[in-house]
C-alpha positions as CSV (number, residue, x, y, z in Angstrom):
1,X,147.5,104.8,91.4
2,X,146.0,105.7,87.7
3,X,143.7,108.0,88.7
4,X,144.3,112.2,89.7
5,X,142.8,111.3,93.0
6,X,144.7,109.4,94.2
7,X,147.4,111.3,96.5
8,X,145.1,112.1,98.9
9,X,145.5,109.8,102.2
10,X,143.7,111.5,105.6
11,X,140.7,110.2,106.7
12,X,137.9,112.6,105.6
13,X,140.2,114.5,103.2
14,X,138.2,112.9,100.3
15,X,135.0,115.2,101.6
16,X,136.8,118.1,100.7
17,X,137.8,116.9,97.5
18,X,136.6,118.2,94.3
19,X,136.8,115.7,91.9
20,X,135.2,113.4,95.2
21,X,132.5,115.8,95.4
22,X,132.1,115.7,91.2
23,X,132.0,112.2,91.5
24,X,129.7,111.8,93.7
25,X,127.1,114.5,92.7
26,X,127.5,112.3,89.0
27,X,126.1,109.3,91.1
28,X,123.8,111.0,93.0
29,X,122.0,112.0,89.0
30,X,122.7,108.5,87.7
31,X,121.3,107.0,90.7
32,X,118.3,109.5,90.3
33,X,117.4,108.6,86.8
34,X,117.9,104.8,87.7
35,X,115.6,104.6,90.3
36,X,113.0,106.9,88.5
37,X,113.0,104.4,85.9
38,X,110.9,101.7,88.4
39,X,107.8,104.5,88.6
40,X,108.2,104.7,84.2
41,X,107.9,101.8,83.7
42,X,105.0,100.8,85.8
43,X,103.4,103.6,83.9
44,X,104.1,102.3,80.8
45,X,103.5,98.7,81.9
46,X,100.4,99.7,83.0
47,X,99.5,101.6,79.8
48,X,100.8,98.8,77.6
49,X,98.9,96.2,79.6
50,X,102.3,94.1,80.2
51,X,102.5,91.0,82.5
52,X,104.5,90.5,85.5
53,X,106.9,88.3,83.2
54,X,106.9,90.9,80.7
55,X,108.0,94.1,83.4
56,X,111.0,91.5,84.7
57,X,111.8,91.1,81.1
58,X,112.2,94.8,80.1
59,X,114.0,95.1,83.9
60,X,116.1,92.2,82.9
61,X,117.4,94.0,79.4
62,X,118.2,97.3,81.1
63,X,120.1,95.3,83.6
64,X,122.0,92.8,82.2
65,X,123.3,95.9,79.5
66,X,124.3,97.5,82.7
67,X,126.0,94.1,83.8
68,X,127.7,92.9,81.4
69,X,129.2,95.9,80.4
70,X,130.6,97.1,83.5
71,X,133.6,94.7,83.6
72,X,134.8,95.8,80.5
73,X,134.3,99.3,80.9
74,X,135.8,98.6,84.4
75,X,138.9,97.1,82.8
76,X,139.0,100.6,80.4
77,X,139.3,102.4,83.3
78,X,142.2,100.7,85.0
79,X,144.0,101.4,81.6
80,X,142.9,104.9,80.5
81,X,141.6,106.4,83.4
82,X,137.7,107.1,84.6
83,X,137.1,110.1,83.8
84,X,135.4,110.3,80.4
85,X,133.8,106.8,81.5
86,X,132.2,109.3,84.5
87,X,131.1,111.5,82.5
88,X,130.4,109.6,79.3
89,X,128.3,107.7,81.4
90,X,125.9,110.5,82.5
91,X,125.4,111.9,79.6
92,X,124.4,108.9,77.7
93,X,122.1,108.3,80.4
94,X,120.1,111.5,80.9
95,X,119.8,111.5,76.9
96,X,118.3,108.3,77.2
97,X,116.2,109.6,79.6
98,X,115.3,112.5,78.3
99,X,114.1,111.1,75.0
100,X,111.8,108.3,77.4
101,X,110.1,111.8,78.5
102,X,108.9,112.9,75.2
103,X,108.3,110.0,73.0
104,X,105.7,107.5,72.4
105,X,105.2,104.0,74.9
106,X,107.5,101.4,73.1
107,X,110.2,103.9,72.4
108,X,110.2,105.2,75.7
109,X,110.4,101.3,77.0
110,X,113.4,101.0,74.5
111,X,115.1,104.2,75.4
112,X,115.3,103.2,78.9
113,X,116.2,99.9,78.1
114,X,119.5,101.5,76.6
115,X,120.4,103.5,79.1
116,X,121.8,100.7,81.0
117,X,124.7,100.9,79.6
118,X,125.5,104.3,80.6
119,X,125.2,103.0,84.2
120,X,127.2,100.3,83.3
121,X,129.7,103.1,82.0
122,X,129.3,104.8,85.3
123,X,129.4,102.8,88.3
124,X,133.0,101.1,87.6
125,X,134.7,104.2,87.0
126,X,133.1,106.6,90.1
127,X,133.6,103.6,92.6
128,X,137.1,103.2,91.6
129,X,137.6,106.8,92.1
130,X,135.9,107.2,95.3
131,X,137.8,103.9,96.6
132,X,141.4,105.4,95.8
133,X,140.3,109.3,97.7
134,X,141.4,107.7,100.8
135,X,144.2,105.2,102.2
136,X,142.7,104.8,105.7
137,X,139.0,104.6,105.3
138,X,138.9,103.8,101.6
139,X,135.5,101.8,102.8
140,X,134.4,105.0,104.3
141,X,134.8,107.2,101.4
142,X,133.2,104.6,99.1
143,X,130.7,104.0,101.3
144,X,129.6,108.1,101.0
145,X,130.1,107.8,97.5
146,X,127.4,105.3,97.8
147,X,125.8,107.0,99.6
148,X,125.1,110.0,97.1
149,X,123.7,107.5,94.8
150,X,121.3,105.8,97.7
151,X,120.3,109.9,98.3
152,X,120.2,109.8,93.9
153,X,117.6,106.5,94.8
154,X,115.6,108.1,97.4
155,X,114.9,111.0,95.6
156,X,114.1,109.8,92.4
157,X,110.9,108.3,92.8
158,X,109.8,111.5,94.9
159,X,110.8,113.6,92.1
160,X,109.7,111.7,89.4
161,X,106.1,111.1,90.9
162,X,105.6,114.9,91.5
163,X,106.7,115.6,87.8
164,X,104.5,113.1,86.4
165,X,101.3,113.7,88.6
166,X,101.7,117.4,87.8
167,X,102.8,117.1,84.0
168,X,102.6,113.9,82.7
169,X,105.4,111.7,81.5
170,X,107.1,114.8,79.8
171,X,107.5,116.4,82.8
172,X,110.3,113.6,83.4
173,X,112.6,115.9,81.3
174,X,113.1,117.9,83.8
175,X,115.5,115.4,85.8
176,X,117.8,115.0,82.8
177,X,118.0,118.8,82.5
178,X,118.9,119.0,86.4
179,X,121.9,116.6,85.9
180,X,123.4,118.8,83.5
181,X,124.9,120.5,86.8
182,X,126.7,117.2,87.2
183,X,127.9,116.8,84.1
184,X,129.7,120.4,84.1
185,X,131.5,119.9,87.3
186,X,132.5,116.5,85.9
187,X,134.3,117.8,82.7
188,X,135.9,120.7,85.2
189,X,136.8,119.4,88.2
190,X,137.4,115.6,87.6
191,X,141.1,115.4,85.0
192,X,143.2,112.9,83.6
193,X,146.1,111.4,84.8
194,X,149.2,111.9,83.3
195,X,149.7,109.0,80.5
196,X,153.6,108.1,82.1
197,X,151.5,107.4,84.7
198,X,148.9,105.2,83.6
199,X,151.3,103.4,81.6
200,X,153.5,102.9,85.0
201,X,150.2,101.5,86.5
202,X,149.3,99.4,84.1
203,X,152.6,97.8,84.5
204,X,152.6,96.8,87.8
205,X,148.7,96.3,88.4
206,X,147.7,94.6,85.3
207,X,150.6,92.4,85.2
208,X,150.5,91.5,81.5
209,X,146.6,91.5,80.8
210,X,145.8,93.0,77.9
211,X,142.0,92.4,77.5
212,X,138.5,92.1,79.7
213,X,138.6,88.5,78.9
214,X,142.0,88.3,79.7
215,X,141.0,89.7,83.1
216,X,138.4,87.4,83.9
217,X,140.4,84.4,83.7
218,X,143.3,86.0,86.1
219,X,140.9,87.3,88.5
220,X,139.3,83.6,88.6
221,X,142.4,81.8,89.1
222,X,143.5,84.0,91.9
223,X,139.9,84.0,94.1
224,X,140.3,82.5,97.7
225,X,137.4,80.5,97.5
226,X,136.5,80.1,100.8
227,X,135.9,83.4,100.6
228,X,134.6,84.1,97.4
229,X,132.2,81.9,97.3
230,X,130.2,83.2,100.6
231,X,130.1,86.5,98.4
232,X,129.0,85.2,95.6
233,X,126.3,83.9,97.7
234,X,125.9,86.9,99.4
235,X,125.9,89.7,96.2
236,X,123.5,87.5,93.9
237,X,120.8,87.1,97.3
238,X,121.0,90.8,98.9
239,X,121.3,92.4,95.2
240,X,117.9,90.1,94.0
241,X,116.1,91.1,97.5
242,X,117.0,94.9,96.7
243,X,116.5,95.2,93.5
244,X,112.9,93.0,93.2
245,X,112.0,95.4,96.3
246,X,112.7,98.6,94.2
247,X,111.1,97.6,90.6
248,X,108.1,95.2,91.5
249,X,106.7,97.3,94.8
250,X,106.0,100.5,92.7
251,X,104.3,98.4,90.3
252,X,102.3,96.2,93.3
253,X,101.2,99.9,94.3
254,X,100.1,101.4,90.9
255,X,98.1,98.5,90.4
256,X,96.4,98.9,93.6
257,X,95.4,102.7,92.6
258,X,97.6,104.7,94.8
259,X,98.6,108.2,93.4
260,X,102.3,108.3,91.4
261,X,103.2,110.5,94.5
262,X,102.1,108.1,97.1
263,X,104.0,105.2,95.1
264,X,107.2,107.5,94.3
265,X,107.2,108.2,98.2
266,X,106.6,104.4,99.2
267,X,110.0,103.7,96.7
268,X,111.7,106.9,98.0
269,X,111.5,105.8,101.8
270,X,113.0,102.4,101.1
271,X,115.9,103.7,99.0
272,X,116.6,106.5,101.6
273,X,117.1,103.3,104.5
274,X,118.7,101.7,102.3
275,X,121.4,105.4,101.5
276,X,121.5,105.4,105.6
277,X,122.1,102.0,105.6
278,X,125.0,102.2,103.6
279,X,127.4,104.7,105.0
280,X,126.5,103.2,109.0
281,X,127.4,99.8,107.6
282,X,130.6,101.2,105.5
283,X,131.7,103.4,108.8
284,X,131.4,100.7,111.3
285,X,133.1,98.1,108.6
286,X,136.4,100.0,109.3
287,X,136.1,99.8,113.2
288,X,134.4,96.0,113.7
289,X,135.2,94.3,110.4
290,X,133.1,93.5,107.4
291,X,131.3,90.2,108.4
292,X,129.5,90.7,111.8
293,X,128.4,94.4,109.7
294,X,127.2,92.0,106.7
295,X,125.0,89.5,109.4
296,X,123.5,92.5,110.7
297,X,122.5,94.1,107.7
298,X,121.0,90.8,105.9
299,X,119.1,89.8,109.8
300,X,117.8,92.6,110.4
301,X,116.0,93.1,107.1
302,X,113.9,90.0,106.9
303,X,110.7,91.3,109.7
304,X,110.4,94.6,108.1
305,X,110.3,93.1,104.6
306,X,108.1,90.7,105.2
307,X,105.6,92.8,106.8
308,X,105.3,95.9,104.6
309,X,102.9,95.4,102.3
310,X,100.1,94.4,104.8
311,X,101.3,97.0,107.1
312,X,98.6,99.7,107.1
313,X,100.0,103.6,106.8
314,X,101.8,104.8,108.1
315,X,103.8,101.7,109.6
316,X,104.3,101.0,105.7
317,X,106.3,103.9,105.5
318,X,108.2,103.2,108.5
319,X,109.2,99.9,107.8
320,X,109.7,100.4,104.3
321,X,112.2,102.7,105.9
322,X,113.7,100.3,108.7
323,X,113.5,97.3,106.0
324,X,115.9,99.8,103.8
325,X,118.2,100.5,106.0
326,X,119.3,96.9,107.3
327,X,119.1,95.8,103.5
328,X,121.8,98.7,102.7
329,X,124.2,98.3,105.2
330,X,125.8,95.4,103.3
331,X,126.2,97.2,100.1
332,X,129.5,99.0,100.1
333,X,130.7,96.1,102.6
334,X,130.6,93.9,99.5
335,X,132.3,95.7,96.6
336,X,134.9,96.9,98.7
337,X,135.4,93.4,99.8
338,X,135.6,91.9,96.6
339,X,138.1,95.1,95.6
340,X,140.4,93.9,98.7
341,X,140.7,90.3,97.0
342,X,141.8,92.3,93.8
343,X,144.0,95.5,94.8
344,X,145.6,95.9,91.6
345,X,142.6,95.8,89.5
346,X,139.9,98.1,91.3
347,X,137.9,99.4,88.4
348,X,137.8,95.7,87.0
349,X,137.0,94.5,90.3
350,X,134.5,97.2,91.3
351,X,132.2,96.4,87.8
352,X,132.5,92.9,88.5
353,X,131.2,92.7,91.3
354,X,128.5,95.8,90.0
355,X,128.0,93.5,87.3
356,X,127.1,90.9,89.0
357,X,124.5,92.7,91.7
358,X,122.6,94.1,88.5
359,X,122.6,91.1,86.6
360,X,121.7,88.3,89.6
361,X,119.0,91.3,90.6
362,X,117.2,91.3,86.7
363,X,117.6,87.7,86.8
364,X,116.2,87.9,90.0
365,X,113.3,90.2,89.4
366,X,112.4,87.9,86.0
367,X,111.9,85.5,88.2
368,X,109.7,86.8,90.5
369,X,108.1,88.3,87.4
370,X,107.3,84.8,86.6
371,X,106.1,84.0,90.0
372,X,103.8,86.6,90.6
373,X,102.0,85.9,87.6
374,X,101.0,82.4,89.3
375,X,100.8,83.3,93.0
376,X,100.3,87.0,93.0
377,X,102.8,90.5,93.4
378,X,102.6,90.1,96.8
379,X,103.3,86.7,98.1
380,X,106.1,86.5,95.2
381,X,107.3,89.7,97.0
382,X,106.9,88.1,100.6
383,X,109.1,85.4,99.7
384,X,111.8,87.1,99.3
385,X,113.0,87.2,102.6
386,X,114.1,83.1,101.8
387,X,117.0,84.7,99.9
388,X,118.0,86.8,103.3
389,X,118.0,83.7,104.9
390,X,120.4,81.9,102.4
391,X,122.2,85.0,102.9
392,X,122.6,85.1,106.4
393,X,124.0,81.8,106.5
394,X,126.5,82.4,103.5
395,X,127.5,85.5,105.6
396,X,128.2,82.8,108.5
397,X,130.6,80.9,106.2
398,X,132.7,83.8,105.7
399,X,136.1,84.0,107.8
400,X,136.4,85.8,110.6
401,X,139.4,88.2,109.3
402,X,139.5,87.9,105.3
403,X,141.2,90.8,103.1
């Protein structure tokens, strides 16, 4: 393997791991920045006076940087290892971040905007790393990883809500500053591997590709599509629900007048399902298999999202909560599935797949952008639960045993 994690095979081992535990504290402040960025910009949307349409557009520039980029910085890491793409990619982010905290609307909108691409650094690199901490429950120990980032989601919101009621938007620094703790452990704990044995790697995994485009083409030709293509189905429906979910209720809630705390909580509660969510799904992957886990998840969110917004309080918060949690269980399900059809090429295969949740979710969230401007935030948001649907049936057309 090409990474210094990689020797480490017990179940559970990777828990007392310190570059694991690096790793995973870097996704848990990436993840918190990320999901603060849904309660900025409905502040600055609705100081700017922006559109529906014009809130997916800035979502779908911040996204699709993230997307596009993580193959390619995927594909870096298989060659040269993850770490400074770990914490390169924190570091570009908070600064980002930190500057949206301190300077004026449009800046602020732009600076966010940029810091896509330190997720996009991010994501390929830590999953890769998590993945490779453990030989018998590598969907385990990537599922926890996750899981640090779902916490990262949860608490983002929260945090950023309190900040911003209390201090205003420069308040927001404050979360930047925090991940600095991250960013230390990183550059101690999380080293290098040797370059004899990257190059060795690089031999025998990349098997003569020499470029991201390269890689695209190889990892195209050699997709099962009978598999694939329920996937496919499956990441761009579950990633559009989740992500539309996270950026356009926040803004539903602003508009109505509720406190920045009350909408950070609202925001907070759903991503904290959705952390749960994650790790029971990735756990009982390993013992029943991947498929009935992924029908379970993508069922049992459809009632609870679907009935949210009208709930009154505090059954919002509860199913906000329950909707979460069955929307999550699928997510660590999928990348590691779509790592299994590529074992050689993890990194690649983890921002890929990354890529592709982020992108199909700002293309997603544009379009619902554009919807809500005709029918309204909440129906637009309602009928989302037709892509659960879709996605419960693609889940059907996936084999019973696949890789």
């Amino acid at each position: 393997m090409s990474d210094h994690s990689t020797i480490r095979i017990q179940e559970g081992s990777f828990l007392r791991d310190k570059a694991y535990i690096a790793d995973s504290l870097s996704h848990f402040f990436i993840d918190v920045l990320n999901s603060s960025r849904t309660l900025l910009i409905a502040l600055l949307a609705v100081s700017l006076g922006l559109s529906n349409a014009q809130v997916g557009l800035a979502l779908i520039l911040y996204n699709v940087g993230s997307a596009l980029s993580q193959p390619i910085f995927g594909a870096g890491a298989d060659r040269y290892g993850s770490r400074w793409f770990i914490i390169g990619g924190l570091t570009w982010t908070a600064t980002l971040y930190g500057l949206a905290a301190l300077v004026g609307d449009w800046f602020a909108l732009g600076a966010i905007t940029l810091a896509g691409l330190g997720s996009g650094a991010f994501h390929p690199s830590g999953t890769k790393l998590a993945s490779e901490s453990s030989s018998k429950a590598r969907t385990q120990a990537t599922a926890f990883f996750f899981f640090s980032g779902q916490i990262g989601l949860f608490a983002g919101p929260i945090m950023a809500g309190i900040l911003i009621e209390e201090f205003g938007r420069a308040g927001f620094l404050l979360i930047p500053l925090f991940s600095l703790v991250a960013i230390v452990s990183g550059l101690i704990w999380i080293t290098g591997s040797p370059a004899a044995e990257v190059n060795e790697t690089l031999k025998s995994a990349t098997a003569g590709v020499k470029s991201a485009t390269e890689s695209v083409s190889s990892v195209l030709r050699a997709i099962p599509w009978r598999t694939g293509v329920p996937l496919f189905v499956l990441i761009i429906t579950t990633s559009t629900v989740g992500i539309a979910t996270i950026n356009f209720a926040p803004k539903l809630f602003t508009e109505l007048g509720y406190a920045p705390v009350y909408v950070g909580v609202t925001a907070g509660l759903y991503m904290l399902g959705s952390a749960v969510g994650g790790v029971i799904g990735g756990t009982l992957a390993d013992r029943i298999g991947r498929r009935p886990v992924i029908l379970v998840g993508v069922l049992g969110a459809i009632i609870p999202l679907f009935l949210y917004i009208p709930a009154p309080d505090p059954w919002r918060f509860v199913l906000l909560l329950i909707g979460g949690f069955f929307a999550g269980m699928p997510h660590s399900v999928l990348v590691i599935s779509a790592q299994a059809l590529f074992p050689g090429r993890r990194a690649f295969a983890s921002g890929l797949t990354l890529g592709l949740m982020f992108f199909s979710g700002a293309v997603g969230s544009l379009m619902i952008g554009i919807v809500a401007d005709q029918v309204g935030l909440v129906e637009a948001l309602q009928a989302l639960i037709i892509l659960l649907i879709i996605a419960a049936v693609a889940a059907f057309f996936l084999p019973k045993q696949y890789p």
